[in-house]
N, C-alpha and C positions, 0 to 999 in steps of 0.2 A: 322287802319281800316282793314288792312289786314289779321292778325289776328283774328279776331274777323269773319271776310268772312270763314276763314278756320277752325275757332272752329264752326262754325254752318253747315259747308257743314261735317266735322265729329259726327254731334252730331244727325244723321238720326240712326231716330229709327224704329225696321221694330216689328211688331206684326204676332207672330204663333199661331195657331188656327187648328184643327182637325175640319173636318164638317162630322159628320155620316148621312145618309139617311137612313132610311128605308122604306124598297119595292122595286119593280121592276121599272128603270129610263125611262123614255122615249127615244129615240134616241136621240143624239143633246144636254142632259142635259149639258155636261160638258163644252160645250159652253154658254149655258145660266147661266151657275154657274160664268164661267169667267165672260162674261157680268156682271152681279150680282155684282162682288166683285172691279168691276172697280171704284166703288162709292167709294170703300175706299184705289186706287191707289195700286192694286192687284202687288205684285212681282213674288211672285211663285205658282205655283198650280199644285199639283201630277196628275197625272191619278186615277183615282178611282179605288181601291182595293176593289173587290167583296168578301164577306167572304159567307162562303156555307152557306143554308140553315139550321138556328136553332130555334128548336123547343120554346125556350124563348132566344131571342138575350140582349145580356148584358144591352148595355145604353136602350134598348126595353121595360121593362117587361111588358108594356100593351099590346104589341105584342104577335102572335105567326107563328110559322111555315115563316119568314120572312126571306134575305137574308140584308143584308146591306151593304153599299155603304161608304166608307174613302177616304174623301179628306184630305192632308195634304194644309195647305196653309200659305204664310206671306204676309201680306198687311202691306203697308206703313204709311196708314192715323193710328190714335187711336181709338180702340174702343172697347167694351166689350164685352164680349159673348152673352149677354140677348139681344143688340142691333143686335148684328150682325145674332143672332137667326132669330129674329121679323122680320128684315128685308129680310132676305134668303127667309124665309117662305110666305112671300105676295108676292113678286119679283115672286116666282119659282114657286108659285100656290101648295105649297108642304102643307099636316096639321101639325101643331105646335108639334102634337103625334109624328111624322115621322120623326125630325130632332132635332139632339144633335149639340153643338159646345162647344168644348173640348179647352183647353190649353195643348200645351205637357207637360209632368212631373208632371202633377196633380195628389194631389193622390187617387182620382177615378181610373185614367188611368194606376199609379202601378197598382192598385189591379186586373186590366183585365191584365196586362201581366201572362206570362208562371212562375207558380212557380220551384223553385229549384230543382233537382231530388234529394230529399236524402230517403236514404233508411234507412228504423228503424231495431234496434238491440234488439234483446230481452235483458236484462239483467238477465234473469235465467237463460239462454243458454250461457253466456260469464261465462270461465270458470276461469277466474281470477278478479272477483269481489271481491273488498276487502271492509272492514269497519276495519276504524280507521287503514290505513295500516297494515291489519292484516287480513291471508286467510281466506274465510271466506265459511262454509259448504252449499252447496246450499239445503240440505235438510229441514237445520235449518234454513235458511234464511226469510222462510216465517210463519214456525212454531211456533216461541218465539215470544211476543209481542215486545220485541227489535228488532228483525228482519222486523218485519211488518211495525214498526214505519217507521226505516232506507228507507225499499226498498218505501217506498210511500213519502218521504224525497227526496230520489235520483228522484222518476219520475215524482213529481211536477218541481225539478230543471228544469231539460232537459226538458218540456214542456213549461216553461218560455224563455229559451235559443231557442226554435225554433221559439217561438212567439214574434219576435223581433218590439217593441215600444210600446209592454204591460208593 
């Protein structure tokens, strides 16, 4: 029996959830958010990250000229985003337009992160472009229909390499 007492006090499962707002919070929100999520035996809850004002906000686009509001949060009980939407939004007097609730690592939430800094290289301008390991004249590179073929070969590659899970 003991056993069995300590495979279940190990087997707590906690649920993470991003909650966006948008618009301006009333004072006191982040209290009645907590309140709010005590329904579903709240663990952690950020402070709200205010993102400046933009002209169309990401999870927004019926929005404009808005600021929005990120909580990070884990709750203990189970439950889904559409619930735990539905529910935020009549509790908090908030409209259903004005609040997103996210899972981290979704890939909605890639696509809002910071893409990569890479910088593009001409390939007319690289002066060791070869075809078929062999030097190859930048004059004539674009001028011969073999040449045209090759360098539009080579730029569809690298456009597929930078668009990774096409």
């Amino acid at each position: 029996m003991g056993d069995f007492k300590k495979y279940l006090a190990e087997a707590v499962k906690q649920y993470d959830f991003i909650i966006k707002i948008a618009g301006d919070l009333e004072e006191g929100f982040e209290n009645k958010l907590e309140m709010a999520l005590q329904k579903f035996e709240v663990a952690n809850l950020s402070a709200g990250k205010k993102t400046p004002i933009q002209s169309v906000p990401l999870d927004f686009p019926q929005l404009t000229n808005e600021t929005v509001t990120v909580f990070d949060t884990t709750v203990n009980y189970p439950t889904t985003q559409e619930v735990l939407k539905n529910y935020l939004s009549s509790f908090l007097n908030v409209s259903m337009n004005n609040i997103r609730v996210r899972k981290p690592g979704e890939p909605y939430e890639e696509y809002q992160t910071q893409p990569e800094d890479t910088t593009y290289e001409s390939k007319l301008q690289d002066g060791e472009y070869q075809y078929d390991n062999t030097e190859v004249n930048k004059d004539e590179l674009v001028v011969t229909e073999k040449g045209k073929e090759t360098f539009l070969q080579s730029l569809a590659k690298e456009a597929k390499e930078r668009q990774p899970g096409d």
